[in-house]
C-alpha positions as CSV (number, residue, x, y, z in Angstrom):
1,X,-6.0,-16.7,15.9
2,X,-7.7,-13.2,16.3
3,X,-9.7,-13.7,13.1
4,X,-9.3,-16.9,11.3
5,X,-10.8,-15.8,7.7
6,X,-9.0,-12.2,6.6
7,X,-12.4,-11.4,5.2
8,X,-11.2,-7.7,4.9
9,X,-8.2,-8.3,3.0
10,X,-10.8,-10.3,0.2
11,X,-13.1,-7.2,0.1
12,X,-10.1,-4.6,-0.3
13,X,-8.8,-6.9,-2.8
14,X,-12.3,-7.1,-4.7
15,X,-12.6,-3.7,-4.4
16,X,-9.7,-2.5,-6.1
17,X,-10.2,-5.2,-8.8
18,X,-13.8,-3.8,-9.8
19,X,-12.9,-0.1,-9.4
20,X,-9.9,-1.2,-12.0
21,X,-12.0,-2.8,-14.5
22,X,-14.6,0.1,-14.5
23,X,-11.7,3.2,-14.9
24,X,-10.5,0.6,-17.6
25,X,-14.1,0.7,-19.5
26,X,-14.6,4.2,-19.5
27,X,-13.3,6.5,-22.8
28,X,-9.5,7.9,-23.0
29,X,-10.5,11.1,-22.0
30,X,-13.1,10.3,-19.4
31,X,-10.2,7.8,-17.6
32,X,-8.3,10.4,-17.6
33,X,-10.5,13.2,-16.1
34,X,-11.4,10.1,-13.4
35,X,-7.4,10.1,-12.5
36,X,-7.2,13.6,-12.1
37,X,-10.1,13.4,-9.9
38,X,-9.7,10.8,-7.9
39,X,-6.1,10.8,-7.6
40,X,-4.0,12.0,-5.1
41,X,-2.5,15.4,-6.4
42,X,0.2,16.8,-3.9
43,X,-0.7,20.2,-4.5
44,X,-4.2,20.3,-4.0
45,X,-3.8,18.6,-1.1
46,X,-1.5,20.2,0.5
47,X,-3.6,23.2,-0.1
48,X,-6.2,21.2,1.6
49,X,-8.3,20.7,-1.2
50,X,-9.6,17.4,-2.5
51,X,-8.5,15.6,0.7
52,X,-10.7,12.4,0.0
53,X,-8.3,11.6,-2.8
54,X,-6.2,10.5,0.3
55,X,-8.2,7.6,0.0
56,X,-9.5,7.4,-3.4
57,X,-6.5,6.8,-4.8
58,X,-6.0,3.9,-2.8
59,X,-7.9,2.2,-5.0
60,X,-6.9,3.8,-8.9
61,X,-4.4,1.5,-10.6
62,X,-2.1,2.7,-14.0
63,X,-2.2,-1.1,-15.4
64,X,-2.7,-4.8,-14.9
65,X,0.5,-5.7,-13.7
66,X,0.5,-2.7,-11.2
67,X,-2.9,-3.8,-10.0
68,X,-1.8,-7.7,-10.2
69,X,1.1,-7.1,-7.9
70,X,-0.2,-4.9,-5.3
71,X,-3.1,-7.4,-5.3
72,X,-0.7,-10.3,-4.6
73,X,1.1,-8.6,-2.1
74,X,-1.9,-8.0,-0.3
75,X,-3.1,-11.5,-0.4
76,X,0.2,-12.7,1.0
77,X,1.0,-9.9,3.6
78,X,-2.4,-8.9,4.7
79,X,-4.4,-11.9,5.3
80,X,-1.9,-13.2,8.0
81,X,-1.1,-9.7,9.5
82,X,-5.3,-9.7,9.6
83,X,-5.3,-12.6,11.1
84,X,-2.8,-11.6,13.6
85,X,-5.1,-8.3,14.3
86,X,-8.2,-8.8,13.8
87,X,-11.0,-7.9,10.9
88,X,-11.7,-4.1,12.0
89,X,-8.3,-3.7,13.8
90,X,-6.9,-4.8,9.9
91,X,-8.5,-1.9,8.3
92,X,-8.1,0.5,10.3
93,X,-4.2,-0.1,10.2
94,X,-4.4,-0.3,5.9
95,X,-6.7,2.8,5.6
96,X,-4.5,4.9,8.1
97,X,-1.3,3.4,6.8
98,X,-3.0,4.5,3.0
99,X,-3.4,8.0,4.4
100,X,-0.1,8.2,6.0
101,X,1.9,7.3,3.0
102,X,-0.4,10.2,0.5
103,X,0.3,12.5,3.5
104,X,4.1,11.7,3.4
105,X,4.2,11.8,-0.3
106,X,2.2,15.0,-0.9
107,X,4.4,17.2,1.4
108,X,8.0,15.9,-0.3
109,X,5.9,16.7,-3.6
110,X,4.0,19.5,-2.3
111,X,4.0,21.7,-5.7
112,X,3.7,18.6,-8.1
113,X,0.1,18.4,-9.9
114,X,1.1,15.0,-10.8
115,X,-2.3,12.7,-10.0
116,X,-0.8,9.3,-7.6
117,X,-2.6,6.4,-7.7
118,X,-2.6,3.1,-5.9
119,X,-2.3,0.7,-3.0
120,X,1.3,0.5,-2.7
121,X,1.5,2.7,0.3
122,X,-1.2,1.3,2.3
123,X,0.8,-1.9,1.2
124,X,3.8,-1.2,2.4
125,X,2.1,0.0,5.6
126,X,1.0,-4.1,5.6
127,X,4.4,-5.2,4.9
128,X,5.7,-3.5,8.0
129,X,3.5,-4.9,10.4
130,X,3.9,-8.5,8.8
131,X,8.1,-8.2,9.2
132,X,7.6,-7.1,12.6
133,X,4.4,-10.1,13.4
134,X,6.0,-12.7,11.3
135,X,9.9,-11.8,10.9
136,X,11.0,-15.5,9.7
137,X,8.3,-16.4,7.8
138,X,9.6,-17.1,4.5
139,X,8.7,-15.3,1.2
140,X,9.7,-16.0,-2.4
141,X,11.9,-13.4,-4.0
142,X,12.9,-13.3,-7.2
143,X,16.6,-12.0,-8.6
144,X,16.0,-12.3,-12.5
145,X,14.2,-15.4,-12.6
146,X,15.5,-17.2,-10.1
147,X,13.4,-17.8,-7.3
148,X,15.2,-16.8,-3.4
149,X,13.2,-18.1,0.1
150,X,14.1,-14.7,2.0
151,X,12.9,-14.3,6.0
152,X,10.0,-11.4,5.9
153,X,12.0,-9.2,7.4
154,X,14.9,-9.2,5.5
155,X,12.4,-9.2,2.3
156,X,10.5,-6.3,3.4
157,X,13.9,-4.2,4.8
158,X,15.6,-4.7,1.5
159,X,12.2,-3.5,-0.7
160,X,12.8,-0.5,1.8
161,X,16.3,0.2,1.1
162,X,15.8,-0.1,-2.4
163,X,12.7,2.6,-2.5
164,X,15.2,4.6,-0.7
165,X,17.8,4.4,-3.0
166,X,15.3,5.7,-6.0
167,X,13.7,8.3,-3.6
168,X,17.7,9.6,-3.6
169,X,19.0,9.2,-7.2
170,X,15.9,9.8,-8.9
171,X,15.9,6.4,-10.7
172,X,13.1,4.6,-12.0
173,X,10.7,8.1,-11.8
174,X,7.6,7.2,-12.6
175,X,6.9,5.8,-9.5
176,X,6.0,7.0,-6.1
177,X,8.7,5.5,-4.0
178,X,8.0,8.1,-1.3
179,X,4.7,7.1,-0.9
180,X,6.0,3.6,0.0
181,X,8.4,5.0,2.3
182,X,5.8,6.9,4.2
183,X,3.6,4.1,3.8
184,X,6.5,1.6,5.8
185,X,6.9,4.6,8.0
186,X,3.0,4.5,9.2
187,X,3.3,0.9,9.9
188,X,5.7,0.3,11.3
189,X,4.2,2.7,14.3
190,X,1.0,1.4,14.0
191,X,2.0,-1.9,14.1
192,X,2.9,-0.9,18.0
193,X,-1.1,0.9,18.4
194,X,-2.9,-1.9,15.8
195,X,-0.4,-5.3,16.8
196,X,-1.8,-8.9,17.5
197,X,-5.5,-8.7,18.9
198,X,-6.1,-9.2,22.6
199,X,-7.9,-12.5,21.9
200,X,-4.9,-13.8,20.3
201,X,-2.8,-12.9,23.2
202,X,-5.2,-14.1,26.3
């Protein structure tokens, strides 16, 4: 394979985890003047004003669980699409997908002043590339409780059609579900510029 350790998908994941524990030790109000700093606000930036919270706010998570699943999706998507690509290939594909999916977000918000934080975009920028790299590889879904072995592709197309389907009837709002739109969006073009490395194909 192109790169046999995904040593960038370790240090994103690392990364996020330690920027998480130290927005969760600061004070109430200090947290919450970090968000609005760090975070991607559509307005601003579609003003083109604070245009490094296009990638800040990759790394800004709400919660645990929101920082636990991204994480895991991550792990599972991006080491083999890394492997597949190649360690700087890898993230350059995540940080422009990340970029992609604020860009996408902030113009169908473009008056919102709303802050948007987290990986999901670049993530679903990964989970592109990997049902396109890797379209039968199994991965475990789960309807209720009960686990489901679904193909990637099928996994990744139904998680779109789903953020579709709350982008449209404004279910489940406090989420950015465009951002993960734009986010599949980017990779899935990418995926075509940023596919399997050279070295894996020769």
């Amino acid at each position: 394979m192109a790169s046999k350790v995904p040593v960038v998908t370790y240090l994103l994941i690392l990364a996020n985890v330690l920027m998480f524990y130290y927005m969760m030790g600061l004070p109430e109000l200090a947290r919450f003047d970090f968000v609005h700093k760090y975070g991607l606000v559509p307005a601003n930036v579609m003003q083109g004003e604070q245009l490094p919270t296009l990638i800040t706010s990759m790394f800004l998570h709400g919660n645990f669980l929101h920082l636990v699943l991204n994480m895991l999706f991550l792990l599972i998507s991006g080491g083999e699409c890394e492997r597949a690509m190649g360690n700087s290939r890898f993230l350059a594909f995540y940080m422009i997908s990340g970029i992609g999916s604020g860009l996408f977000h902030a113009y169908l918000n473009s008056t919102s002043t709303i802050p948007t934080i987290g990986a999901s975009g670049a993530i679903f920028g990964v989970l592109a590339a990997f049902a396109i790299l890797f379209p039968f590889k199994l991965v475990i879904s789960f309807i209720g409780f009960i686990p489901i072995p679904l193909p990637a592709i099928v996994f990744v197309l139904l998680s779109v059609w789903l953020e579709t389907v709350y982008v449209f009837t404004g279910a489940n709002p406090n989420v950015a579900h465009e951002a993960h739109i734009g986010g599949f969006l980017a990779g899935f073009f990418l995926t075509l510029l940023f596919g399997p490395s050279k070295r894996e194909e020769d």
